[in-house]
Steps between C-alpha positions, in 0.01 A plus 500: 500500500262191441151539600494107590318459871741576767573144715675435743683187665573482898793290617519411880682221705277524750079418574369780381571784258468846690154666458679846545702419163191371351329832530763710417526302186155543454485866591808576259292359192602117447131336413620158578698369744574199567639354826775204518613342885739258577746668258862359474743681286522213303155533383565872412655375130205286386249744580661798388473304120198384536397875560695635201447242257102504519522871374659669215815721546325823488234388833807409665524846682124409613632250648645505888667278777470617833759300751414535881513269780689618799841395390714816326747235359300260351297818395804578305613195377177454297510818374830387377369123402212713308712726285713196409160332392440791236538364154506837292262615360278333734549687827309657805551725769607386828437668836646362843371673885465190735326589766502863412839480584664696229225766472522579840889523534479720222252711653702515798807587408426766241251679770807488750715650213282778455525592874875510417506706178221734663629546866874432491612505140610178509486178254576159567852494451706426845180490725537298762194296513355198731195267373314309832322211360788406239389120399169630442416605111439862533820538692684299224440701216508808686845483614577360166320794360708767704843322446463494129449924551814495726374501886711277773273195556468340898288178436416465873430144671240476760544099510852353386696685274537211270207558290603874409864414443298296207295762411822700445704267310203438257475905466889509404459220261176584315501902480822584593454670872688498800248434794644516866352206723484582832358361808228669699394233708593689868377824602832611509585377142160680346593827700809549364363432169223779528732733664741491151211503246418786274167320379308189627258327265299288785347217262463214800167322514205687563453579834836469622630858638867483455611868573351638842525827648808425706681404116379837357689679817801295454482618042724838539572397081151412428365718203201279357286192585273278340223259632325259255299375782159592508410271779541607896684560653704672242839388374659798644276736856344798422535420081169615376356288190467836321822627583715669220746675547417676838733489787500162735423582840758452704774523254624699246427309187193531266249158489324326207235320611349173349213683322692767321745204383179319397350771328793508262552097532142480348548766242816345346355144458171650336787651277695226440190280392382827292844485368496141352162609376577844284881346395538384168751270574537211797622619784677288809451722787631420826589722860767743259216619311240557799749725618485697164184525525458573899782770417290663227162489725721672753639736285868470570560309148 
């Protein structure tokens, strides 16, 4: 592996570039970093080359492009615009988590899959699961995430169904996945929807409680929940940010609470960015290999 300095390159559409990536960056060993806003994918090409061409082949795996923003689409598509910028041997590694997104669904759904490998010998495969806050990035690649492993996918709609009936279609066409919309709008809608899940990932906006205590009476199938939100009130009553793995008052699943998912979010991008670091090879590393790695931190790889 080249000795050259360690830099690099932050890509974001929006204001600012996340100080939270910036000092995990930082923390993971990269010595200069470099922030870019206003990002369009279209700018993704030209600065990829100007990256690789300023340093011989052999610095290239010194060299990294971290995509953020808040979009997990256009995060991908200049992951995508990046590789096709490569002009071998002049290459870097690539590494897209906008928003934390990707990270965070990983963390999330390999921490609910060791509740099911642990407490009900159970994988993926065939579990019926529902994701509240569906349009939202974490909620994206986490039902992604659990489709590709073989779980039954509810996108639910709190406000039109429209915009998850999208989400769907773009999951089908880009990775393959059959993702249910359906429409949670009423209370009657989102009852029936809790009362026929198996596992609820509850990735809505912080401090937006979407399952209450009357839901967790009505969740006879219920065998694991997740909350991302660390903000009160929490995503789902009586979820404690620590939770993981103990029961759920008032029902008879187990809970993951924000801060065990965030202990192994963290984790797994300090290991991805260690990753791009030790390889000795680019790597393009997007929400498939977070899981890897939150699997591994987890211990069910």
């Amino acid at each position: 592996m080249s000795e050259a300095t360690p830099i690099l390159h932050m890509l974001d559409p929006r204001k600012h570039v996340s100080p939270f990536d910036v000092n995990m960056a930082a923390d993971a060993g990269y010595k200069v970093i470099v922030p870019y806003t206003n990002v369009e994918v279209a700018d993704v090409t030209p600065l990829i080359q100007d990256a690789i061409f300023s340093r011989p082949p052999n610095y290239g795996v010194r060299t990294g492009f971290f995509m953020g923003g808040k979009d997990a689409l256009m995060a991908l598509d200049m992951i995508d615009a990046a590789k096709k910028a490569m002009v071998p041997p002049f290459e870097c590694s690539v590494f897209a988590d906008p928003a934390g997104s990707f990270t965070t669904a990983a963390a999330m759904v390999a921490c609910v899959e060791r509740q099911l490998k642990q407490k009900f010998n159970r994988d993926w495969k065939g579990v019926k699961v529902a994701v509240f806050g569906a349009t939202g990035v974490v909620g994206f690649a986490s039902s992604i995430i659990a489709a590709l492993e073989g779980a039954n996918v509810q996108l639910v709609a709190h406000r039109g169904v429209d915009r998850v009936i999208k989400n769907a279609a773009i999951s089908k066409e880009r990775f393959g996945v059959d993702l249910e919309a359906v429409n949670g709008e009423t209370a009657d809608q989102k009852r029936d929807i809790i009362a026929n899940a198996e596992v609820i990932f509850a990735a809505a906006a912080a401090g937006v409680q979407v399952v209450s205590a009357e839901h967790k009476a009505l969740a006879k199938n219920l065998i694991a929940i997740a909350d991302v939100n660390a903000v009160p009130p929490a995503g789902v009553e009586g979820l404690d940010l620590f939770m993981d793995g103990a029961p759920l008052p008032g029902c008879n699943a187990v809970g993951v609470g924000a801060l065990a998912i965030g202990d192994i979010k963290y984790k797994t991008e300090s290991g991805l960015f260690k990753q791009m670091l030790s390889s000795d090879k680019p790597l393009a590393l997007d929400f498939r290999h977070a899981y890897a790695m939150a699997k591994q931190l987890t211990g069910i790889a």
